[in-house]
N, C-alpha and C positions, 0 to 999 in steps of 0.2 A: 164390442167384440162379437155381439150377437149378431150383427151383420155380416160379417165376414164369415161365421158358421153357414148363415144363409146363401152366399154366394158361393159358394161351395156345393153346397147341394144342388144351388142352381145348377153352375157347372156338370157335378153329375150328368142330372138327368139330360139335361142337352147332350150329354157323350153317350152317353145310354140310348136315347133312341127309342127304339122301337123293342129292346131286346129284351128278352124276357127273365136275363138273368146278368148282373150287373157286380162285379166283385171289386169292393176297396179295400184294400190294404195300408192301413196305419201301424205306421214302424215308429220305434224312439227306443231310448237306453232304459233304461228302472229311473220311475220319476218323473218323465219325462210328462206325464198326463195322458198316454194311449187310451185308456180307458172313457176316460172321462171326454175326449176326444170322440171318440163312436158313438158314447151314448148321447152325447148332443148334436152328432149329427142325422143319426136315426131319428130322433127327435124333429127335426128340420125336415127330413125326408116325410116322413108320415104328417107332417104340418100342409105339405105340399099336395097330401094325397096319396104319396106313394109309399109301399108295402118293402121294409125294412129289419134287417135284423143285425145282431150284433154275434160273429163267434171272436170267443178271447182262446191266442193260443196257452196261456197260462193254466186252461185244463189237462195240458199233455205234459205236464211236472212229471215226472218218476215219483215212485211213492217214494219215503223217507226211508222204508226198508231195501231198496234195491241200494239209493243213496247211503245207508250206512254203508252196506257190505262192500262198496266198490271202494268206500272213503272219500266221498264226497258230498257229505251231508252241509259239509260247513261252505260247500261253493256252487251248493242249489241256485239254479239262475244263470250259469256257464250253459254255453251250447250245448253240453255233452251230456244235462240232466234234463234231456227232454224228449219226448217217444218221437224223435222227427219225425218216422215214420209213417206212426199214425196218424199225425197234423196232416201228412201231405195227402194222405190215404181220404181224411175225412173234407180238405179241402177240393180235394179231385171228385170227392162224390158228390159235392155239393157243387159243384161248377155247372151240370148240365141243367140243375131244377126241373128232374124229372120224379123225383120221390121225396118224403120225410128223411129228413140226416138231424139224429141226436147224435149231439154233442157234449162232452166231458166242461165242467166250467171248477174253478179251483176257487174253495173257501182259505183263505189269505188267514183267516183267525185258527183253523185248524190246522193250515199246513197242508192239507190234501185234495187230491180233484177228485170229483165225484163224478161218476160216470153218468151219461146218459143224460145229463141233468138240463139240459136246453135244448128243443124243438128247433131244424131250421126248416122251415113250409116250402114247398115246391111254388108256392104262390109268393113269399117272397122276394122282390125284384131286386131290391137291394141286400148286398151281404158285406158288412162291414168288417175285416177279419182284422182284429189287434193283437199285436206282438212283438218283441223285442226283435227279433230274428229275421220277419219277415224279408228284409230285402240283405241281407246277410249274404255277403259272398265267398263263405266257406264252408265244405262238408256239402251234407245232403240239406243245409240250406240253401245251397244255390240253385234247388233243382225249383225254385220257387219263382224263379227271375220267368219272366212272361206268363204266370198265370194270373196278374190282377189286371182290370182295367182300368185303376188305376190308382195311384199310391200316392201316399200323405208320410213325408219324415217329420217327426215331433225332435229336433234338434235344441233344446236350450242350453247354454252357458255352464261347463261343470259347476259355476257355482251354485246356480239355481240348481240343479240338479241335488249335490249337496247338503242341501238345505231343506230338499224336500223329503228325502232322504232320510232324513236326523227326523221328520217332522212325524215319517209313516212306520218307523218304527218306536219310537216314544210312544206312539200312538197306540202301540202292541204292549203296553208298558214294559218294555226291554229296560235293562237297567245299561246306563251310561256305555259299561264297559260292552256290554251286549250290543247294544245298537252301533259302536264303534266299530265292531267288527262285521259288522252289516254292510256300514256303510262303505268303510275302507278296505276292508276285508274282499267284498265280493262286488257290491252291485255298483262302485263308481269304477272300478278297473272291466265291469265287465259294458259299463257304458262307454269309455273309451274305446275298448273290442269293437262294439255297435260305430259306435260312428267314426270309425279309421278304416272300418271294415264293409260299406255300406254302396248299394248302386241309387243310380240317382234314381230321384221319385218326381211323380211329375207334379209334386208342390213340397215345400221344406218349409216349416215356421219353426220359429226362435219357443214358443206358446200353445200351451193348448189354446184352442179358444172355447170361449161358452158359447 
């Protein structure tokens, strides 16, 4: 699989060129590996020589108190619990790579995004942005459609999805009934959303790869 990471970056930078600011976008459902995703292909990137970073939109969550009072704490991870606004704000400011853009990154054991909490350099070349949304064709997600150069959908199998699922909140030690409603509750209807609801990218894998 690690070759296939590698080919990928190749690709990049051959699309890349000469330009001094280079934006990917890795889209998938909860589960899907976005994450995991970016950080091994920044990895590949900077193997290369080239200057890489990773923004996750999962720092632009709503805190848990806006999500109580509006009543939807229990469906955290829907479109509607995330500062679209600001994601587009900070990914617009970081498109020219003329200044330092800190960025918000979300601790997953706490439940909260911490502000400010990731440097992205003007020096930078690559910017790998991961999020559920990104190619999302509804709301003021769509206003996202032509700002990357170019996109990765992490598409697996509801059941792999599923299962990884069941695996990432066990993992939070949620209790049975708890993690059921994780799973089925919000984040496999809201991967459906994702991928019924998604424009094409100019690569789609079943896998993250390493």
């Amino acid at each position: 699989m690690s070759v296939r990471i590698d080919d990928i970056a190749g690709e990049l930078i051959g699309r890349a060129g000469d330009a001094k600011r280079f934006l990917v976008g890795v889209a998938g459902p909860p589960g899907s590996g976005k994450s995991t995703m970016a950080d091994n292909l920044a990895v590949a990137l900077k193997a290369r020589g080239e200057s890489a970073a990773v923004l996750p939109m999962d720092g632009f969550h709503m805190d848990n108190a806006i999500l109580i009072e509006r009543g939807l704490l229990a469906r955290k991870g829907i479109p509607e619990t995330f500062d679209v606004r600001g994601f587009l704000d900070i990914v617009r400011a970081v498109r020219p790579a003329d200044q330092e853009v800190l960025v918000p990154v979300f601790d997953r054991s706490r439940e909260l995004a911490i502000a400010s909490a990731r440097p992205i350099d003007p020096k930078d070349r690559f910017i790998i942005v991961e999020g559920n949304y990104l190619l999302f064709t509804q709301g003021k997600w769509a206003e996202l459609d032509g700002i990357f150069d170019y996109t990765i959908m992490l598409a697996p199998p509801i059941e792999v999805l599923e299962e990884r699922l069941w695996d990432r909140w066990r993992g939070y030690k949620l209790t049975e009934e708890e993690a059921s409603a994780k799973v089925y509750g919000n984040d496999l209807p809201n991967g459906r959303l994702i991928l019924e609801n998604r424009r094409p990218a100019d690569v789609t894998l079943e896998i993250a790869l390493a």
